[in-house]
N, C-alpha and C positions, 0 to 999 in steps of 0.2 A: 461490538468489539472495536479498541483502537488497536492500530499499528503504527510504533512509533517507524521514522522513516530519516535516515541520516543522507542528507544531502550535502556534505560539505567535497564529498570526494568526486561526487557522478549524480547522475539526472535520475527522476523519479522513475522513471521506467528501468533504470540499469538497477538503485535498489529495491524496486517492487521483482525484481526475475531474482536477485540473490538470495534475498530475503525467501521468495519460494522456494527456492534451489534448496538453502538448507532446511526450509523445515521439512521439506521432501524426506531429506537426508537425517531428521532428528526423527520423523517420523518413524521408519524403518529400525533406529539403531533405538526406539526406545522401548524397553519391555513391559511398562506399565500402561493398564487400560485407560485408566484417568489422563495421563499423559497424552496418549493417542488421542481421546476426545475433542482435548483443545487444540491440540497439533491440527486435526482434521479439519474443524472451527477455522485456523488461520489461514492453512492451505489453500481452507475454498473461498475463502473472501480475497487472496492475491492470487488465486486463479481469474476469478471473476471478475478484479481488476485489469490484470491483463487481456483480459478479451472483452473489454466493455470499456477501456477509459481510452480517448483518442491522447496520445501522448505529443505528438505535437500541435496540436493545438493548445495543452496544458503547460509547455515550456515556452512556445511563441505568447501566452498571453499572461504568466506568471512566471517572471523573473530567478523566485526561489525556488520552484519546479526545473529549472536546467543545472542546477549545480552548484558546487561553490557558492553554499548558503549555510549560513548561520540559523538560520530562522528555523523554529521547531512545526514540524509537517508531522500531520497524521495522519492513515487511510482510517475511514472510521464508515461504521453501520450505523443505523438508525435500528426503533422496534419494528418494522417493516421490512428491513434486512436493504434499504435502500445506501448504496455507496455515498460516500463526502472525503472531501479531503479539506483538512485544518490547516490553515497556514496560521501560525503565533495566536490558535486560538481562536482566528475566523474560521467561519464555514466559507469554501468558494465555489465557483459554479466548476461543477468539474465536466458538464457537459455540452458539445459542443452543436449548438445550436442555432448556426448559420441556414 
């Protein structure tokens, strides 16, 4: 699964929580099962983001990770269910490994 991810207004972390925030919110207000499937799908991969990607270390070491950025970011899975984040189409290290 990708998530596309707008950073022109705020930092990866402020849209990875709104981005949850509403699908929370689209989850509950949607009455179809199919819907809810993927809903849940998204949920849990910007869950899992949030409690797994160290965010400042991903905005002190990627520029378009803080904000006010043009450039197209994606949270994305692998078939291993393994997290990445795309910047313009690269894969980056999103983990930090000091």
């Amino acid at each position: 699964m990708n998530i596309k991810l707008s950073l022109k207004n705020h930092c990866i972390e402020t849209e990875i929580k709104k981005q949850y925030n509403r699908s929370i919110s689209e989850y509950f207000s949607s009455r179809r099962t199919g819907d809810k499937k993927s809903i849940e799908t998204r949920i849990a991969l910007l869950h899992h983001a949030l409690e797994t990607l160290d965010f400042g270390f991903l905005r002190n070491r990627y520029a378009d990770l803080r904000g006010q950025s043009a450039a197209a970011v994606e949270l994305c899975t692998d078939t291993s269910d393994n997290l990445h984040i795309e910047i313009d189409g690269e894969t980056i290290d999103a983990k930090n490994q000091i």
